[in-house]
C-alpha positions as CSV (number, residue, x, y, z in Angstrom):
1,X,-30.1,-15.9,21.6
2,X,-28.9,-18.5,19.2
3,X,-25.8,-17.9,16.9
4,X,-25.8,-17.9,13.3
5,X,-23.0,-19.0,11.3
6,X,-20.6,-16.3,9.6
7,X,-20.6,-16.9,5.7
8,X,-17.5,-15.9,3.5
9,X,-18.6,-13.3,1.2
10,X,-16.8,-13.0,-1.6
11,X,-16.0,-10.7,-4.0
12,X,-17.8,-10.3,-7.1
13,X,-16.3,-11.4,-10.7
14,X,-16.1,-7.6,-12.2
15,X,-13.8,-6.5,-9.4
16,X,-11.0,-9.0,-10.7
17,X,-9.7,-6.1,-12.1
18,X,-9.8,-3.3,-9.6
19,X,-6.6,-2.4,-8.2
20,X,-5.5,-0.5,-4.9
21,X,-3.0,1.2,-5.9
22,X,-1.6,2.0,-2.3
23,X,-1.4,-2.1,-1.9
24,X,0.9,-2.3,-4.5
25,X,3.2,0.8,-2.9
26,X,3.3,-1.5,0.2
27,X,5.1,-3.8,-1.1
28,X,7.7,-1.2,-2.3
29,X,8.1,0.2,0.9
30,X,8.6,-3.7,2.3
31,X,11.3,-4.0,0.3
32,X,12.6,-0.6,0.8
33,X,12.5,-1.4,4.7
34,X,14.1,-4.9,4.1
35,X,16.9,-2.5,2.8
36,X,17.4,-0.6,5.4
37,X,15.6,2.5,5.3
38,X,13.5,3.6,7.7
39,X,9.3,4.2,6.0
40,X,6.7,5.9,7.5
41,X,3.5,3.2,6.6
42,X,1.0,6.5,6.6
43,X,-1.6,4.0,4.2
44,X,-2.6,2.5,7.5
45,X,-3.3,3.0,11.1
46,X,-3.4,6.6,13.1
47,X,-1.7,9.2,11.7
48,X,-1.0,10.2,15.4
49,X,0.7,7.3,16.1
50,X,3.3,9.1,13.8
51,X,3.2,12.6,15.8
52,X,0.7,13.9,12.7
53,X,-1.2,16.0,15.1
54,X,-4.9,17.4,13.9
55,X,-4.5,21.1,13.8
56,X,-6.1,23.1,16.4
57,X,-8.0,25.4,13.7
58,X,-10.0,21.7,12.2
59,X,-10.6,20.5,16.0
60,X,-12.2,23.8,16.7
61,X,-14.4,23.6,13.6
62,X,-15.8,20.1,14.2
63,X,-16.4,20.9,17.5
64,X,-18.3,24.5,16.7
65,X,-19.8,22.2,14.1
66,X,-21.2,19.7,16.8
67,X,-22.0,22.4,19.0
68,X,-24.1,24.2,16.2
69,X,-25.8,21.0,15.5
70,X,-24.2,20.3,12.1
71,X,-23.0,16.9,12.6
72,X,-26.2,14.8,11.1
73,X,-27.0,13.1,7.9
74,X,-26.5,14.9,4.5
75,X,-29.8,15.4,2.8
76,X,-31.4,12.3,1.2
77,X,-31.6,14.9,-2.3
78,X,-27.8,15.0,-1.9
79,X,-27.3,11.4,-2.0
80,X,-29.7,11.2,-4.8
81,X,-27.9,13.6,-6.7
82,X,-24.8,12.1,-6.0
83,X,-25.7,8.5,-7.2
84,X,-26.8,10.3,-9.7
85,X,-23.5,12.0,-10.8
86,X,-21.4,8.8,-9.7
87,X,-23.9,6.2,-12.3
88,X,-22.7,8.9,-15.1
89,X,-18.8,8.7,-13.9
90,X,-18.9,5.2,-13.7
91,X,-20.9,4.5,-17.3
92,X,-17.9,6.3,-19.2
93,X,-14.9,5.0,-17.3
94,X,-16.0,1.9,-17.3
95,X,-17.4,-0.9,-20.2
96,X,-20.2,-2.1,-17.6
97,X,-22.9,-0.2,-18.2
98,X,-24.2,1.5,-14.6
């Protein structure tokens, strides 16, 4: 099978001004760190990796859930609706019309 060659994709012009907010509290809690004081990075990774343990009563549920058969795709109508209700959000918080 023959390889094809990865492309950069990059990000489009209207996202210059996006900002993730939890980036930018990063690099707070580098500096903090630098200082010192100990920080708990919980932005990234496994919570469990920081004894955050999933209570029992949510394991339970999923797995009733699964058992139950409840773990498959939401309804095409939802994501329709949904679009829907996230076009309208978008068109007044945002000069771009959606």
């Amino acid at each position: 099978m023959p390889l094809t060659q990865a492309r950069e994709i990059t990000a489009a012009s209207r996202l210059a001004n996006v900002r993730y907010a939890i980036r930018d509290l990063a690099c707070v809690a580098d500096e903090v760190t630098k200082q010192g004081h100990k920080v708990l990075p919980l932005n990234i990774g496994d919570p469990l990796s920081f004894d955050f343990q999933t209570p029992p009563h949510i394991i339970e549920a999923v797995h009733k859930a699964m058992r139950d058969g409840k773990n498959g795709y939401a309804p095409s109508e939802f994501a329709a609706k949904r679009r829907a209700r996230d076009s309208r959000w978008f068109a007044m918080y945002s000069s771009r019309p959606a």
